[in-house]
C-alpha positions as CSV (number, residue, x, y, z in Angstrom):
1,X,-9.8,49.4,-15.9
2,X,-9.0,48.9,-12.3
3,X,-6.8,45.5,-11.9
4,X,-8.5,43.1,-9.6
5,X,-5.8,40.9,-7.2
6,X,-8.0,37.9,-7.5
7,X,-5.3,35.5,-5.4
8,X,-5.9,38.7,-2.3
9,X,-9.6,38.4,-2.6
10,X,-9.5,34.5,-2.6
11,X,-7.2,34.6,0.7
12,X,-9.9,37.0,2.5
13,X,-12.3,34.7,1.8
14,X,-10.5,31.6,3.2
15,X,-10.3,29.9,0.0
16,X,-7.2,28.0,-0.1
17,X,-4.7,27.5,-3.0
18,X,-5.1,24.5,-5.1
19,X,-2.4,22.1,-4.2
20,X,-1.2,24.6,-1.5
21,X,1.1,22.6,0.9
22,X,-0.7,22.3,4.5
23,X,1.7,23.1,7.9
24,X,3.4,20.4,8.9
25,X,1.0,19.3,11.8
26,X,-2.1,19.5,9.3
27,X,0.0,17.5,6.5
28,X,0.9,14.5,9.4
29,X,-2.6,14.6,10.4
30,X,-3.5,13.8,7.4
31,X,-1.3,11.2,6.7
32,X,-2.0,9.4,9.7
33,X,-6.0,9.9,8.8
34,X,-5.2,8.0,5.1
35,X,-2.2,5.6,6.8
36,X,-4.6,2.6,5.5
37,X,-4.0,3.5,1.8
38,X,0.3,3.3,2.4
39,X,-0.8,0.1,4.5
40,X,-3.0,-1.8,1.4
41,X,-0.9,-0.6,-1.4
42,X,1.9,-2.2,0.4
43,X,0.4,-5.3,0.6
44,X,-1.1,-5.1,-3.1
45,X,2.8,-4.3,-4.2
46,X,4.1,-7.6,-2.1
47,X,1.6,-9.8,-4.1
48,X,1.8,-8.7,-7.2
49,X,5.6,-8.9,-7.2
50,X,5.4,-12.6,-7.0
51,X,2.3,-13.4,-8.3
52,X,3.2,-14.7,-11.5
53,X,6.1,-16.9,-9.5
54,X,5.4,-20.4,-9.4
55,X,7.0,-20.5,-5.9
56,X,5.1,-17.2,-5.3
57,X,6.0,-15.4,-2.3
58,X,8.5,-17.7,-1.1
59,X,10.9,-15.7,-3.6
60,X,10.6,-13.5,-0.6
61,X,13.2,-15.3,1.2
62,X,14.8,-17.6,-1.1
63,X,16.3,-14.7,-3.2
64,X,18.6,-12.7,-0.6
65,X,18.7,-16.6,0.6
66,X,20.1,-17.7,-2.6
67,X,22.1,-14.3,-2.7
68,X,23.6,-15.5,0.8
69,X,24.2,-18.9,-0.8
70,X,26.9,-17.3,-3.1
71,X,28.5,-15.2,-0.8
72,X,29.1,-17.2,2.3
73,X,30.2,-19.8,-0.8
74,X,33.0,-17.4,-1.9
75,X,34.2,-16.1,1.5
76,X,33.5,-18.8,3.8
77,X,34.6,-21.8,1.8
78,X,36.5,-21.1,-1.2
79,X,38.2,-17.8,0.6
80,X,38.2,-18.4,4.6
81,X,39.6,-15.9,6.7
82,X,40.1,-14.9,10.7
83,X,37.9,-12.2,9.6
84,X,34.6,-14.5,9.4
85,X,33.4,-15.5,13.0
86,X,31.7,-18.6,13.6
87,X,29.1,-19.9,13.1
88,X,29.8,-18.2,10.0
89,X,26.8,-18.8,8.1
90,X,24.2,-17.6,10.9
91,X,26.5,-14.5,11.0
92,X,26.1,-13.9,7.2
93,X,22.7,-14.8,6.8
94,X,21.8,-12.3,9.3
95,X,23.6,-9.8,8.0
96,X,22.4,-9.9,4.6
97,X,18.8,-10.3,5.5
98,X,18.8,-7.2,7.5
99,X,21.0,-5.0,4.8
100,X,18.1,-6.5,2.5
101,X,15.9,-4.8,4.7
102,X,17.3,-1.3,3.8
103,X,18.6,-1.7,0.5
104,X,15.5,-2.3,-0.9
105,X,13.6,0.7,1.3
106,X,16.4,2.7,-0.1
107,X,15.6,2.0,-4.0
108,X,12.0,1.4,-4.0
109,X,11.5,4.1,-1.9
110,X,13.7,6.6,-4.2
111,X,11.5,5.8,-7.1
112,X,7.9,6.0,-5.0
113,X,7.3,9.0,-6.2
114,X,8.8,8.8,-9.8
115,X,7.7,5.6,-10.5
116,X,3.9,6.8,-9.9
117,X,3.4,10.1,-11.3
118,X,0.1,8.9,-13.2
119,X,-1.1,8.2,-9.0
120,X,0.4,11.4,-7.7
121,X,-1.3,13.6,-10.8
122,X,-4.5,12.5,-10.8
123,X,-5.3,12.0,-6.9
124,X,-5.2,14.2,-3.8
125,X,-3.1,12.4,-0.9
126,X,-0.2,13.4,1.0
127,X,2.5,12.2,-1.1
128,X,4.7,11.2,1.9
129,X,2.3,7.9,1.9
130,X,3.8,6.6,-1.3
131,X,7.4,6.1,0.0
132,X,6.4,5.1,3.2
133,X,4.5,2.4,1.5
134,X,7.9,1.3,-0.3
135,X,9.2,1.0,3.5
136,X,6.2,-1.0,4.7
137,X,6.4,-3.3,1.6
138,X,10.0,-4.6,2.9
139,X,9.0,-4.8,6.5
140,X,6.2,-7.2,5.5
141,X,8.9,-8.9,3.7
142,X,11.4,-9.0,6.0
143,X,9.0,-11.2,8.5
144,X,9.0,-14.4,6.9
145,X,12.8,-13.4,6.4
146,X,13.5,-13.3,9.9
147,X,11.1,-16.6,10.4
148,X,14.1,-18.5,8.5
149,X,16.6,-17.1,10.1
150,X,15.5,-18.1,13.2
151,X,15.3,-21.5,11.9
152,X,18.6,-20.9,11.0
153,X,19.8,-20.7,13.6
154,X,18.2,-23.2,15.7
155,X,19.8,-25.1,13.0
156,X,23.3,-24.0,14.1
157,X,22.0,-24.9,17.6
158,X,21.5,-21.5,18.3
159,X,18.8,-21.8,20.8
160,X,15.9,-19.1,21.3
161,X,16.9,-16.8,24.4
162,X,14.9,-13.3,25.8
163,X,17.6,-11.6,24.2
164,X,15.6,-12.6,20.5
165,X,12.9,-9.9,21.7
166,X,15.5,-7.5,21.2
167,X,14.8,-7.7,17.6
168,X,11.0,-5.5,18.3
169,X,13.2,-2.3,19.1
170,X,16.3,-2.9,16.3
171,X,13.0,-3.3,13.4
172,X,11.3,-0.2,15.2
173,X,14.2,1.7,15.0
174,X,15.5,0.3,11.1
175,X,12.5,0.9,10.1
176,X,12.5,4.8,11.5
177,X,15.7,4.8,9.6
178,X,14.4,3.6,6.2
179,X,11.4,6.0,6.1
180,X,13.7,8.7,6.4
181,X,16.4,7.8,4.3
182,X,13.5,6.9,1.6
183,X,11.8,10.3,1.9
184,X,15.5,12.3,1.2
185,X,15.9,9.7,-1.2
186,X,12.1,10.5,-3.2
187,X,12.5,14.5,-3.1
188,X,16.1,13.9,-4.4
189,X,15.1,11.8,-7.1
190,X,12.2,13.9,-8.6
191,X,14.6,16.7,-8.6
192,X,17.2,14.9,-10.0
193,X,16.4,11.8,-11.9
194,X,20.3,11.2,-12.3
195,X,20.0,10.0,-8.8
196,X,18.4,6.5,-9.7
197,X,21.5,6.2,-11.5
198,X,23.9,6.0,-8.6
199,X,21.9,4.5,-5.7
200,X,22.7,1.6,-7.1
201,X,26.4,2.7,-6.5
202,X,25.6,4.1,-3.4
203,X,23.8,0.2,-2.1
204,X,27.3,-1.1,-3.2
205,X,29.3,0.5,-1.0
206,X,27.8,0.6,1.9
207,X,27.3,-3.6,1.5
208,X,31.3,-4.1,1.3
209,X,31.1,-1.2,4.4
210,X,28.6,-2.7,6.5
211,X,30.4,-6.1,7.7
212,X,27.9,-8.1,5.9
213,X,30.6,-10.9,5.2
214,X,33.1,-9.9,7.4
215,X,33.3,-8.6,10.8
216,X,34.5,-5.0,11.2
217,X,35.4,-5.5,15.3
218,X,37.8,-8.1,13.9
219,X,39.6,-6.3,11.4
220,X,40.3,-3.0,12.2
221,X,40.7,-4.4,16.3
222,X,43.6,-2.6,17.6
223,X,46.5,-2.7,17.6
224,X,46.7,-3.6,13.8
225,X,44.7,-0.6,13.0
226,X,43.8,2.7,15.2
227,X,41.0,3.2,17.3
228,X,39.4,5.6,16.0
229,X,39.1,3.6,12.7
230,X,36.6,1.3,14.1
231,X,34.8,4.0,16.5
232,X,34.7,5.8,12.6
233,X,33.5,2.4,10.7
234,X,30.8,1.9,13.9
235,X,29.4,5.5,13.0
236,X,27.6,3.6,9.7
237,X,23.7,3.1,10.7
238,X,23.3,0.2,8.9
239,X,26.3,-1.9,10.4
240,X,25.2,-1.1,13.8
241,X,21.6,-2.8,13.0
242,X,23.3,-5.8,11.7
243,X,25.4,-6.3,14.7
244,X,22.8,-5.1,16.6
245,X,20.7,-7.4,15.2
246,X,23.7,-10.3,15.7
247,X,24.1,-9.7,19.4
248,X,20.2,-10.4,19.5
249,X,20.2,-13.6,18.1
250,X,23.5,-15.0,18.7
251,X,24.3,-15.3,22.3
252,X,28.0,-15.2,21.9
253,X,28.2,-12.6,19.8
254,X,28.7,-9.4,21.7
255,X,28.0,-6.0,20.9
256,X,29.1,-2.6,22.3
257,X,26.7,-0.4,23.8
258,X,27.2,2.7,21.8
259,X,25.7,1.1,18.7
260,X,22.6,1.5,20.5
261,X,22.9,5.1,21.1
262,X,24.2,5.4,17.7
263,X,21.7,3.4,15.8
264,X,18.8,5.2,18.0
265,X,20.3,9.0,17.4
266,X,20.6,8.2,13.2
267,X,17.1,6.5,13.1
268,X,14.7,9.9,15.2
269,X,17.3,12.0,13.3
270,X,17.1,10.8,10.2
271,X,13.5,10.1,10.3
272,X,12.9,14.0,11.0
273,X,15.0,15.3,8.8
274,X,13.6,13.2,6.3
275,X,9.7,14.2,7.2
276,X,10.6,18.0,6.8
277,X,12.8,17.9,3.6
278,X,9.8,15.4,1.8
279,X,7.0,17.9,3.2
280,X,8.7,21.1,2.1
281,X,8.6,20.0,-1.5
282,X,4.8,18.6,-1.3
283,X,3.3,21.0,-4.0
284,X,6.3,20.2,-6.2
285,X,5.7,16.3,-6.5
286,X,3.9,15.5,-10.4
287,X,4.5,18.9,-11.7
288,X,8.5,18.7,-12.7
């Protein structure tokens, strides 16, 4: 009986592989034709998180709010330092609104793929739209955030300047960031489910690295500490959005101009790293 290759025969007739992953210009294609699904399912998550909230979606703000509460509590009243500059609570608030920002890209976007495995089984979609979603669900949060903070600040009679439309390029760029640290984050989770276990570890850290209470410039300034540990602290993405972000809104507070070429460099690298380690494992997604 003569054995008949049936996968050779399918490729000569240009019948493609079930599941087959597409090139990488076909798969983005794609995702950019079906972007309104990540878009809406973004939008549906938002709601439905606070839907059965009598305050609804103002748990939006008043949670890292509240969160903020504690903290500037602790370290700005109970425990002052020459490490806290002033207006301190302007300086927190921002800084935990915008580490809110990728914290929760970071976890929702490493279980996108995990978390909806009944989605990724029974539809065809390019699976890169599920944790982009989880990064697009945040940014819709983060606006009324921001809203607040700039009443905030007026507040502190920090007064709206042109220097507040810096903000358009520091989200741009964050949010470049977050896609690709939540795409590494999804492949590496539906490899290794262990890996939900310690981003919560992971979040940790980088909150008591990131100068969210605290500034970094002021305690490891020379000459109490070498250069280069400050120049090695400033190489952290996320602190350099936050003080980005500070020098935006709050005119005295300045900022170096490297954390600009750093925080631009991390987000287009990380963003397509991110694309091509997500796309290589596309067939793999619902099937381990």
């Amino acid at each position: 009986m003569t054995n008949i290759d049936y996968g050779a025969v399918a490729r000569d007739a240009g019948l493609p592989r079930v599941g087959a992953r597409p090139t990488l210009p076909a798969y983005l294609r794609e995702l950019w034709r079906r972007r309104h699904f990540a878009t809406t399912m973004a939008r549906f998550r938002v709601e439905a998180s606070t839907a059965e909230n009598r305050l609804g979606l103002a748990w939006v703000v008043l949670d890292p709010l509240l969160q903020a509460g504690v903290y500037g509590l602790i370290f700005g009243v109970i425990m002052p330092g020459s490490s806290r500059p002033q207006p301190f609570v302007p300086f927190l608030v921002t800084g935990f609104f915008i580490f809110t920002y990728f914290s929760k890209s970071f976890s929702q976007g490493a279980k996108s793929i995990t978390g909806n495995l009944a989605l990724v089984r029974s539809l065809a979609f390019p699976r890169m739209l599920l944790p982009l979603s989880a990064v697009l669900r945040n940014l819709y949060e983060l606006v009324p955030m921001l809203a607040v903070l700039a009443a905030i600040l007026i507040g502190f009679r920090q007064y709206p300047t042109w220097s507040w439309l810096l903000m358009i390029p520091i989200v741009i760029l964050m949010t470049m960031f977050n896609v690709g640290v939540a795409l590494v984050a999804a492949r590496l989770t539906v490899h290794l489910r262990d890996i939900g276990q310690l981003i919560p570890v992971i979040t940790r850290i980088l909150f008591y690295m990131s100068g969210i209470f605290y500034s970094l410039e002021l305690v490891l300034a020379p000459p109490k500490h070498p250069a280069w540990m400050l120049a090695l602290a400033q190489l952290n993405p996320v602190h350099d959005f936050i003080e980005l972000s500070r020098g935006a809104l709050q005119e005295a507070h300045g900022v170096p101009g490297r954390l600009w070429i750093i925080a631009g460099v991390a987000a287009v690298s990380m963003l397509g790293f991110g694309i091509v380690f997500f796309w290589r494992a596309e067939e793999r997604y619902g099937r381990e």
